[in-house]
C-alpha positions in Angstrom: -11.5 37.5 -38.4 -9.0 35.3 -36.3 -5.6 35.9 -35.4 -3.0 32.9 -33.7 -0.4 34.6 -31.7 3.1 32.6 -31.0 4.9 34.1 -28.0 8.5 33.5 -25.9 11.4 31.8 -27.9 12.7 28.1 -28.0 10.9 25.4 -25.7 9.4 28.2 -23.7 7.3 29.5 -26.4 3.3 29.1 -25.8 0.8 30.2 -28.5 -2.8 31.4 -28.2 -5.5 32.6 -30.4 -9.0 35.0 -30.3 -11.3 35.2 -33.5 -14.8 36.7 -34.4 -17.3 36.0 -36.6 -20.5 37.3 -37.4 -23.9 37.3 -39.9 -23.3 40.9 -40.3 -20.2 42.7 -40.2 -20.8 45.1 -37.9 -21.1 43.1 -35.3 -17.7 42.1 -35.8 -14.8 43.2 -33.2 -11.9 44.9 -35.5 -8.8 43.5 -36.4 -6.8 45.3 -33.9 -9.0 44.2 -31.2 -8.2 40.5 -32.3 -4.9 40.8 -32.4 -4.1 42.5 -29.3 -6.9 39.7 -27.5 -4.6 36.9 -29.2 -1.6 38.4 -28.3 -2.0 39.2 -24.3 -3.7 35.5 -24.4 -0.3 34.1 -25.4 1.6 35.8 -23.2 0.1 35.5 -20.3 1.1 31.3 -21.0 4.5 31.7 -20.8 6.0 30.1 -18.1 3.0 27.4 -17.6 3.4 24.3 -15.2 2.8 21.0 -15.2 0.3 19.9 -12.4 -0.1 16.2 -10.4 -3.0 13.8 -11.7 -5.9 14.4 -9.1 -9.8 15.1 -9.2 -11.0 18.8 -8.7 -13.6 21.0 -10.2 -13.2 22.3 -13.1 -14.1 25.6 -15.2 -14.5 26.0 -18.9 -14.0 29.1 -19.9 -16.7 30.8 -21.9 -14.1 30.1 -25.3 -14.6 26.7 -24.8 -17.8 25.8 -22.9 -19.9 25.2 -25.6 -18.3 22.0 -26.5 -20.1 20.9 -23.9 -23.7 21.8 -24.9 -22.1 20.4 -28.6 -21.8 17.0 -27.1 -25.6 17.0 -25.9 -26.8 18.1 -29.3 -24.8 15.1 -30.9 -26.0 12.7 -28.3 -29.6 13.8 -29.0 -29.3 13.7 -33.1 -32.0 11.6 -34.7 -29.4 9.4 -36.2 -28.0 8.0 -33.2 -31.1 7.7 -31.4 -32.8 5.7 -34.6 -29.3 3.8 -34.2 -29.2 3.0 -30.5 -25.5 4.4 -30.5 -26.1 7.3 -27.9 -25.3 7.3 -24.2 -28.8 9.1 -23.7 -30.6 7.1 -26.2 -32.9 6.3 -22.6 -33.1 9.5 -21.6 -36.2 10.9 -22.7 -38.2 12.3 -20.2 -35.6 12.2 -17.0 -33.8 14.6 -15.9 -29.8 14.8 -17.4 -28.9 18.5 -15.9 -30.0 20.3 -12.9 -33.4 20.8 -12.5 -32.1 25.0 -13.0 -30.5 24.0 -16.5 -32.4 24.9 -19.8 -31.0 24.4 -23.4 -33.1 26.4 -26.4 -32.4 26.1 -29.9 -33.9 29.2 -31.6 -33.9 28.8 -35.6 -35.7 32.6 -35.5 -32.8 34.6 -33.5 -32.5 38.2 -34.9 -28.5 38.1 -36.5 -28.4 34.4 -34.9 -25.2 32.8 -37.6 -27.3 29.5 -38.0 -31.0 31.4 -38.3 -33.4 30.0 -40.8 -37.5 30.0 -41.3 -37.5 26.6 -42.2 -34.7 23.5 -42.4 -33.0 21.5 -45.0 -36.0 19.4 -46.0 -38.5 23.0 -46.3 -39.8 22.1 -43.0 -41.1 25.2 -41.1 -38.8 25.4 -37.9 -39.6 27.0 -34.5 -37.8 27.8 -31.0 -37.5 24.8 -29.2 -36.2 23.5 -25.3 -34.5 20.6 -26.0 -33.6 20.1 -22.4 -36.3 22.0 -19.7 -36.0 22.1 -15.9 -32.9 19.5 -16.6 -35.0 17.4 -18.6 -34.4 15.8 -21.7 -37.4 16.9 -23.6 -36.9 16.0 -27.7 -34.5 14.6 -30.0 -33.0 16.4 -32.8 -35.0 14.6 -35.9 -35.3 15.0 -39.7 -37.4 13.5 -41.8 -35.6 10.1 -42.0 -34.9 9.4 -38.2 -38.5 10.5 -37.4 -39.9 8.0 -39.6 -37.4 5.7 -38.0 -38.3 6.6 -34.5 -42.3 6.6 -35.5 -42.5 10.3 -34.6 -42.9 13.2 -36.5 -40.2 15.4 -38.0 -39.0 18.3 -35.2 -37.7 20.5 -38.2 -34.2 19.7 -38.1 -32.7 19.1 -41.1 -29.4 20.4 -42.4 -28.0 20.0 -45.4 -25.0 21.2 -47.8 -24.9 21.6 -51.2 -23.5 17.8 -51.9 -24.9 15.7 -49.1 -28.2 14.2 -48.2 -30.2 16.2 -45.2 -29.2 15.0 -41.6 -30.0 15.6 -38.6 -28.9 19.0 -36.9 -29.3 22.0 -34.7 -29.5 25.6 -35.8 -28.7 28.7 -32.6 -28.0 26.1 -29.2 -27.3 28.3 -25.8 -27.8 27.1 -22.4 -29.3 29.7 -20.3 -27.6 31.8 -17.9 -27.4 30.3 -14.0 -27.4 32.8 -11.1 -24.0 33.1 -10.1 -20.7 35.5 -11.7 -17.4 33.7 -13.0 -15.9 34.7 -9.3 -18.7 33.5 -7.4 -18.7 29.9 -9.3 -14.7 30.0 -8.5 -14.7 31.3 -4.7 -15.1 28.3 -3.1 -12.7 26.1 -5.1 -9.3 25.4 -3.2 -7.6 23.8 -6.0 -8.9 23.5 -9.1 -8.3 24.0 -13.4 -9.9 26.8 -15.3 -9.9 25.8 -18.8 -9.6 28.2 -21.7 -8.2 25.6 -24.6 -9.5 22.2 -25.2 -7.2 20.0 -27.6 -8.1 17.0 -29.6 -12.0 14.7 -29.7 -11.7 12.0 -27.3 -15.5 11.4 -26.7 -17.4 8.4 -26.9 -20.8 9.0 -27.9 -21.9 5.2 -26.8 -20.9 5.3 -23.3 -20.8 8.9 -23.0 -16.7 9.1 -21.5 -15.3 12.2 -22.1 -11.4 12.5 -21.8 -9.4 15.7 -23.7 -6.0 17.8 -23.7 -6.1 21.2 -22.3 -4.4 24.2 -21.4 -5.5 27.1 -19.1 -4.9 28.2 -15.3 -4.6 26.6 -12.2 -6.8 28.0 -9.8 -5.9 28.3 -5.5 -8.3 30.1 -3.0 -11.1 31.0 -5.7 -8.3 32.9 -7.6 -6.4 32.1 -10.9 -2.7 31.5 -10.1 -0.2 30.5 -13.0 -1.0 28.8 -16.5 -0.9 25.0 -16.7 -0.6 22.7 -20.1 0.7 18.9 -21.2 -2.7 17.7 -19.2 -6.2 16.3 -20.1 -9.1 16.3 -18.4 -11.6 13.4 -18.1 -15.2 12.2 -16.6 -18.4 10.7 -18.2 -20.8 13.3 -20.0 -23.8 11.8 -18.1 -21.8 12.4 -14.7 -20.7 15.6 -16.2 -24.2 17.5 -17.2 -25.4 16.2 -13.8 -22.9 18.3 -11.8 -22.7 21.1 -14.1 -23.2 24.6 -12.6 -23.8 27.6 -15.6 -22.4 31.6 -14.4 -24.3 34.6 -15.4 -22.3 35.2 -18.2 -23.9 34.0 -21.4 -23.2 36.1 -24.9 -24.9 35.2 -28.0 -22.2 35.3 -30.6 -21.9 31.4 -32.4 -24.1 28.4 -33.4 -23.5 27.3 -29.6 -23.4 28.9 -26.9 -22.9 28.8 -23.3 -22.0 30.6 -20.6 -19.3 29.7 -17.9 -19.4 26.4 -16.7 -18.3 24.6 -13.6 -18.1 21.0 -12.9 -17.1 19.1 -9.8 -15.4 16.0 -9.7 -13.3 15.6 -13.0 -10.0 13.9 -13.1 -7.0 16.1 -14.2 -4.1 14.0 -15.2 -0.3 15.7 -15.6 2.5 14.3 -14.1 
């Protein structure tokens, strides 16, 4: 279920969304639920700002953090290693996150939307760290980039029904850190809270990360009035260094994370 909500009249009017989707469909939140969701998201845009270009922390919202943990599986796919076309096609071994940040894929999750007993090439599958302790500690392979790489096949193909296998992750999350949504925002004196992300401008080379997004300005650890017309930019490798994961991780996608916060990202506006 998904429902976009357009709210306001003429230039003012902002527009916001809330979906839900699910292996079984009981799990699923009703279509009233939705709706209302979308609709008190879309008003409480109206009337958003425009801020100045500066560096501050940042928090994605739990809607949108998973992009992030998206962009490490990509830069870890078997393909782009065997290519040399990743920024962490170095990394193996050292740490890329906090030495408190693990990421599990978990082909064997009970309800899990991407869960599977084996992959794409009848390869039996298994729960995996890709990154432990903050470090790197496999690549995502099937069986043409292993045999490309000289290493054996970590049960990772995907495939449609029209396409060749490729390389590809089943149920990602990043585990929970220690601290709530208000604790990570407490100390921030000026700072974004994002809860859209607009547009793909990643380089999966170098690793620079620079997007459009909408959400809330944030003042004295609180959330203040809604911002939009900015982007937000850094380098991934900077990015998963800095990052700092809330308590507030909810298995619901093929991705998943909880709240992040990262320091140091350039916010442009006006």
């Amino acid at each position: 279920f998904s429902a976009s909500v357009i709210a306001g009249e003429g230039t003012g009017m902002e527009t916001d969304y809330d979906y839900d989707s699910a292996v079984y469909g009981s799990d699923l939140k009703s279509p009233e639920e939705i709706g209302r969701s979308a609709g008190e998201r879309a008003v409480e845009r109206l009337n958003s700002r425009k801020v100045k270009s500066q560096q501050v922390p940042i928090i994605y919202d739990r809607r949108v953090s998973s992009g992030i943990v998206r962009h490490l599986a990509g830069a870890i796919n078997g393909a782009s290693i065997a290519r040399g076309t990743s920024f962490l096609k170095d990394s193996m071994g050292k740490a890329v996150f906090d030495s408190g940040i693990s990421i599990i894929d978990d082909p064997h999750r009970v309800r899990g939307m991407r869960s599977k007993p084996f992959d794409g090439e009848g390869i039996a599958n298994s729960r995996r760290a890709l990154v432990k302790g903050g470090k790197l500690t496999t690549w995502v392979l099937d069986l043409a980039s292993s045999r490309q790489l000289g290493l054996e096949t970590t049960g990772h193909a995907s495939r449609g029904t029209s396409s060749p296998p490729s390389p590809g992750t089943t149920n990602v999350y990043m585990e929970n850190g220690s601290a709530s949504v208000a604790e990570l925002m407490a100390d921030i004196k000026s700072g974004l809270y994002i809860t859209q992300m607009i547009g793909m401008g990643v380089n999966g080379v170098t690793g620079d990360y620079s997007r459009g997004a909408t959400g809330f300005w944030i003042e004295n650890g609180e959330l203040t009035y809604p911002v939009s017309d900015i982007s937000v930019a850094g380098n991934l490798k900077d990015m998963f260094l800095h990052l700092i994961p809330a308590d507030d991780l909810e298995f619901k996608y093929g991705v998943d994370a909880p709240t992040l916060r990262i320091d140091g990202m350039t916010v442009a506006g006006l």
